[in-house]
C-alpha positions as CSV (number, residue, x, y, z in Angstrom):
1,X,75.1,274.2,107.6
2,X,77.8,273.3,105.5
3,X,77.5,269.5,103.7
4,X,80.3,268.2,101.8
5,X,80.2,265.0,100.1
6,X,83.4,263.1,99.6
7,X,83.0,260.1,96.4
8,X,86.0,257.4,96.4
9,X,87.2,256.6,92.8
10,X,88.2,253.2,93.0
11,X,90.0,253.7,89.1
12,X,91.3,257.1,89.3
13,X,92.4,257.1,85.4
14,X,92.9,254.3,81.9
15,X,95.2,254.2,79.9
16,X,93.8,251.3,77.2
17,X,93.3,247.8,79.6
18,X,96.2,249.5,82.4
19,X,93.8,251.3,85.1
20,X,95.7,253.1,88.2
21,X,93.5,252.3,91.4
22,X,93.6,255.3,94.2
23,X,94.2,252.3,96.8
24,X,97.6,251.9,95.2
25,X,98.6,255.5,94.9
26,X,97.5,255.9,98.7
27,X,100.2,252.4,99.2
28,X,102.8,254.0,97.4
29,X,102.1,257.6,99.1
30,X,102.0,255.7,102.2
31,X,105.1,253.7,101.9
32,X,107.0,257.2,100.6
33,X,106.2,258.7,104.0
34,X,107.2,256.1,105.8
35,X,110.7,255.7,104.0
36,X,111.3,259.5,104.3
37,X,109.9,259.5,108.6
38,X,112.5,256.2,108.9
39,X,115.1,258.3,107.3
40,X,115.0,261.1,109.5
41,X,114.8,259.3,112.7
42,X,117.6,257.2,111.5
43,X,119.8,259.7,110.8
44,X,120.0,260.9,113.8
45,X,121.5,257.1,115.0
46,X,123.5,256.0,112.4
47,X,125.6,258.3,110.6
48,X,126.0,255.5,107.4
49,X,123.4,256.3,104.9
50,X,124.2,253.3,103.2
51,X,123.3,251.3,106.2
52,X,120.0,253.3,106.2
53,X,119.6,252.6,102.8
54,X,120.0,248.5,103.6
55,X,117.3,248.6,106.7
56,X,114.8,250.6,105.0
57,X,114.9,248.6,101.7
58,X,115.0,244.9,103.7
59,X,112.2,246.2,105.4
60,X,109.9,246.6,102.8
61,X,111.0,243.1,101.2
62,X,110.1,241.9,104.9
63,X,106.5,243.8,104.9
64,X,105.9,242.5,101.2
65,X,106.7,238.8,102.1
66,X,104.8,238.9,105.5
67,X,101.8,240.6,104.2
68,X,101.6,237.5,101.2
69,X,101.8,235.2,103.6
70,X,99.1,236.8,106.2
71,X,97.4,236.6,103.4
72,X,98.0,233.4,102.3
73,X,96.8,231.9,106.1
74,X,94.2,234.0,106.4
75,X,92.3,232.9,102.5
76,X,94.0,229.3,103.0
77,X,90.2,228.1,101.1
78,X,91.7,230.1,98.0
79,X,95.4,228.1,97.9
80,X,94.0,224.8,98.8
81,X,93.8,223.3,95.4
82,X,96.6,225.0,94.0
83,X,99.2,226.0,96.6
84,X,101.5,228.0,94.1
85,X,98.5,230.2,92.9
């Protein structure tokens, strides 16, 4: 039987005090996919790259903002004494 054993590095490398964390290279990787999957459905819909250009980057502004806020409502205990934290 075959047992393979899978360890999560939480700081993948340091460089001095600036760590890179494997949750936000799988964001990033994530958010890459998911620009370049938009892309090619959209293409097929509107010819205007531009205007592919404009929906895919308002919609990350629109994921970043609403996740914050989610965020935000869901740790209110943490923002209560200062709400611009």
């Amino acid at each position: 039987m075959l047992h393979v054993t899978l360890i999560m590095y939480p700081i993948l490398f340091s460089i001095g005090s600036f760590h890179i964390f494997s949750f936000s290279i799988f964001l990033i990787l994530s958010w890459v996919v998911f620009s370049f999957v938009l892309w090619k459905s959209l293409r097929k819909v509107i010819s205007d790259e531009q205007q592919i250009f404009d929906l895919m980057f308002y919609s990350t502004l629109v994921s970043i903002v609403s996740s914050r806020l989610t965020f935000v409502v869901f740790h209110f205990q943490l923002f209560a004494d200062t709400p611009l934290k």
